[in-house]
Structure formats: C-alpha cells, structure tokens
C-alpha positions in Angstrom: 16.0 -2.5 1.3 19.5 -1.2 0.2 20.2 2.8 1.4 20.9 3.5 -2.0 17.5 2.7 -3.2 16.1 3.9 -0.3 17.8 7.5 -0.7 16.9 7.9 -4.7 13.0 6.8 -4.0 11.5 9.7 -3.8 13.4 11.3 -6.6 12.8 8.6 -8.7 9.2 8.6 -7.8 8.8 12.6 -7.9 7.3 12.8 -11.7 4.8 10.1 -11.6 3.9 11.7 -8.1 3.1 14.9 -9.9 2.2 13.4 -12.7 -0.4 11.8 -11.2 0.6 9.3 -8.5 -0.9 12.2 -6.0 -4.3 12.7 -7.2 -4.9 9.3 -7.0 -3.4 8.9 -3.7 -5.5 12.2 -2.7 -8.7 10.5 -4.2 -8.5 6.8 -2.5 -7.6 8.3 1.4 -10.4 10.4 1.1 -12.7 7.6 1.8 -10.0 6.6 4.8 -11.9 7.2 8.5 -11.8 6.6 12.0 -8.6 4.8 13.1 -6.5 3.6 9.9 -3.4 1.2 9.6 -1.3 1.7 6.6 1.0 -0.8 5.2 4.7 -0.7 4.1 4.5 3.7 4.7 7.2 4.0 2.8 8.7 7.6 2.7 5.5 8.9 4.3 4.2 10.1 0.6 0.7 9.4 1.9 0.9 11.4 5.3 -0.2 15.2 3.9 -3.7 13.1 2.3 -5.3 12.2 5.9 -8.0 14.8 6.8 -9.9 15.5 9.5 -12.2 12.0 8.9 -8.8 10.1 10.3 -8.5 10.1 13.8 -5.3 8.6 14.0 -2.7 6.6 11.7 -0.5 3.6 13.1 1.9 3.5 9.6 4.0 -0.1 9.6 7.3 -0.1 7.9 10.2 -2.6 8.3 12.9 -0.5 6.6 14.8 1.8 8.9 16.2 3.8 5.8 12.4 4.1 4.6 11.0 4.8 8.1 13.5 7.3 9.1 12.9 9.8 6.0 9.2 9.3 6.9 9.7 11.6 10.0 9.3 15.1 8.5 5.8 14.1 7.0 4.9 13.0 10.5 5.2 16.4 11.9 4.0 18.1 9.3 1.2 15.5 9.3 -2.6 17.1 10.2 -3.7 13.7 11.9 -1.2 11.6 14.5 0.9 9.3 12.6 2.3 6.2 14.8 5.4 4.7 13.3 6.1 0.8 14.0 8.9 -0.8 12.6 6.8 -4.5 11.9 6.3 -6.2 8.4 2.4 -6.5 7.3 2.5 -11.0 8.1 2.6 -10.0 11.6 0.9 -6.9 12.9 1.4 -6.0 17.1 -2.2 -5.0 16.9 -5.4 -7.1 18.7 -8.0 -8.1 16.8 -10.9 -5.6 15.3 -8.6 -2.6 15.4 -8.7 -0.3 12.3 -11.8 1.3 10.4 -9.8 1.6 7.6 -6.3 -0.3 6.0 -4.5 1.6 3.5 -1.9 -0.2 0.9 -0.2 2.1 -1.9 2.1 0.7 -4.3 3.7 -1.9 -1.2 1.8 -5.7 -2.2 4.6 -6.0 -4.6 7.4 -6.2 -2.1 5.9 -7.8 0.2 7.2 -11.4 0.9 4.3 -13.4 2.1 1.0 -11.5 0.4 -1.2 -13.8 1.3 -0.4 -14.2 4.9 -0.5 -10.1 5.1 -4.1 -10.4 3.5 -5.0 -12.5 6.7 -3.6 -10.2 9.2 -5.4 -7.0 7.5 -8.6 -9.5 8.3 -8.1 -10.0 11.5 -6.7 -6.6 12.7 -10.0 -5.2 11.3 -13.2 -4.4 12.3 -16.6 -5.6 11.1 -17.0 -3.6 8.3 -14.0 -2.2 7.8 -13.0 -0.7 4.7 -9.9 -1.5 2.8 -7.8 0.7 0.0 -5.1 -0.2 -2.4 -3.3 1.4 -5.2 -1.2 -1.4 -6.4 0.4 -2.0 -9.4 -0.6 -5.4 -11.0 -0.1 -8.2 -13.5 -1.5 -7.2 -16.7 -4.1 -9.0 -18.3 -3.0 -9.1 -22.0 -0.9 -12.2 -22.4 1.7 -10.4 -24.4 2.5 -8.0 -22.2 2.0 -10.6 -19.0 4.5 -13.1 -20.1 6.9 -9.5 -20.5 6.6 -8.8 -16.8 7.3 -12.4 -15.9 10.6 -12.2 -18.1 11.9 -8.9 -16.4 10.5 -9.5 -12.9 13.6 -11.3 -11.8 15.7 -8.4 -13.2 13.6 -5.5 -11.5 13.4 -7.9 -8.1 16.9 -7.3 -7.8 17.1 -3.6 -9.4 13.8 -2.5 -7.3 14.4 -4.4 -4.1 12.0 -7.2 -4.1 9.1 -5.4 -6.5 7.1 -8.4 -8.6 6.3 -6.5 -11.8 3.4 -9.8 -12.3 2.0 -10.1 -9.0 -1.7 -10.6 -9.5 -2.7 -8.5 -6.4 -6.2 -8.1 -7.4 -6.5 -11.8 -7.7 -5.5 -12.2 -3.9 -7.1 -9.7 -2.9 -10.6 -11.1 -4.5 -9.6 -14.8 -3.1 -9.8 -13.0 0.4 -12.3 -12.4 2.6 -12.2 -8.8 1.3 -15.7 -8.0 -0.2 -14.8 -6.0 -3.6 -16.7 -3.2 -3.9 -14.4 -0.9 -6.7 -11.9 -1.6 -9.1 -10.3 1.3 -11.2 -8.1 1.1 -13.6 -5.3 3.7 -14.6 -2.5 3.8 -16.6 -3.7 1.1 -19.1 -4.2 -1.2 -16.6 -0.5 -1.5 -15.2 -2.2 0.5 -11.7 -5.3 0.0 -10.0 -7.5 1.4 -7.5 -9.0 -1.6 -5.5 -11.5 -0.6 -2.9 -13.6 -3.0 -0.7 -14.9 -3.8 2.8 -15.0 -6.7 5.1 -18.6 -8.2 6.6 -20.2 -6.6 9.0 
C-alpha cells in the first residue's frame, strides 16, 4: 500500500465513520468473544469496540504504513491487541485457535480470498464464529456491470480494492455456516455473520 494512501485513510474514511461506519462496527464486535483474530487491522479503527467478552486480539496486517498508525489504538485499547505483520493466505497461528475472526471492509484487497477463507477455517475452532462487514458486488446488473467498469480504475486509485468482489458468494462456497446477512447502504455493504461446525 503506497504512504500516501496510507496517510489520507483515515481522513478519507472519517465521515462514513461517523456517519455510520462506527455503529455498525460497534454492533458486529459485540458478538466477538474469547480469543479473536482480526484480518487486514488496518489503522486500528476497530480496536476501541472490543469489550470485556474479548480476552485477547492477535490483529494481522501486512502494511507497515497501516500497522504503524495502528499503535495508539493499541494502547488505548481495553483488551490486549497483538500486532503481526502476516497477510490473511498464511496465518503463524496452529490449528483451532480463535473463538471468533473478524474482517471489516479488508476481503477486497486481499489477493488470494479464497485461500484466506481456508486459513480462517483452519485457524478456528469448532464452532467458531466469524464477522464481516465487507463491501460487495451488487446484485442489480446495471449497477454490477458499473463496478466491473471502474474496478480497474479504483484498483489502482484505492490500492488493490475490487469494487465487484462477490465476497458473500465466497464466503457462502466456504465451509462457513451463514447464519446472518444484513444489508446497508442499498446493498453496496453488508454485515455477514456465521459459524463454523462444531
């Protein structure tokens, strides 16, 4: 990710944020527990919305610019945050790890979604529940084929973002047992909750 993206994310992303952005956020990691991995942290915008239900965060995020202005929110974090520098198709963690994976607003960047899919399986435990807010390819076909057209525009603006990834269409071809879908903004974000076997 370029510094100069890096440094105008989180004014960029302030008015959605308080727009709305955060109550969602504050809404989905209220159902996080136990020991959680999060995916692609970002900035650290989810950090202040772990309670007392988390007993500890391991947050993965290969961009140094990104990891390094997560810091702050660590320490002013009310759960402890671990840091790893690792992309989601290859997690440093043994099998049947986490109680609960969080992904917000990162399946769009990442390279290989599918093979990220199969390490959140295997790094989790029976059970475990799962929580995205992604942004996804919308289902009228107008407004579809407009996303394909400027997703090779915004890849390079937005530093790898797919505006038409079908996330929720992965994520239901995994082993990843569905259990909530919400819809906001029209469709263009969704709330996607589900657990794994137990």
């Amino acid at each position: 990710m370029s510094k100069l993206f890096t440094n105008v994310y989180d004014p960029i992303m302030k008015p959605l944020e308080t727009g709305g952005f955060g109550a969602i956020r504050e809404n989905l990691l209220r159902e996080a527990t136990g020991r959680v991995l999060e995916i692609g942290a970002g900035t650290g915008v989810n950090f202040p919305y772990y309670d007392a239900a988390v007993e500890a965060v391991d947050a993965i995020e290969p961009d140094d610019d990104m990891r390094n202005q997560s810091h702050e929110r660590v320490r002013e974090a009310t759960v402890p945050i671990r840091l790893h520098a690792v992309r989601a198709e290859n997690l440093p963690f043994p099998d049947q790890s986490f109680d609960t994976v969080v992904a917000t607003l990162v399946f769009c960047t990442i390279p290989h979604p599918t093979l990220a899919l199969r390490e959140i399986e295997r790094v989790s435990k029976p059970g475990a529940r799962v929580l995205f807010f992604e942004h996804v390819r919308l289902d009228q076909p107008a407004l579809g084929k407009i996303q394909d057209a400027l997703t090779p525009l915004w890849k390079k603006a937005a530093d790898g973002c797919h505006l038409n990834r079908d996330t929720l269409g992965m994520i239901q071809q995994s082993k990843l047992d569905v259990t909530n879908v919400d819809s906001h903004y029209k469709g263009v974000f969704l709330t996607i909750h589900g657990n794994y076997p137990e």
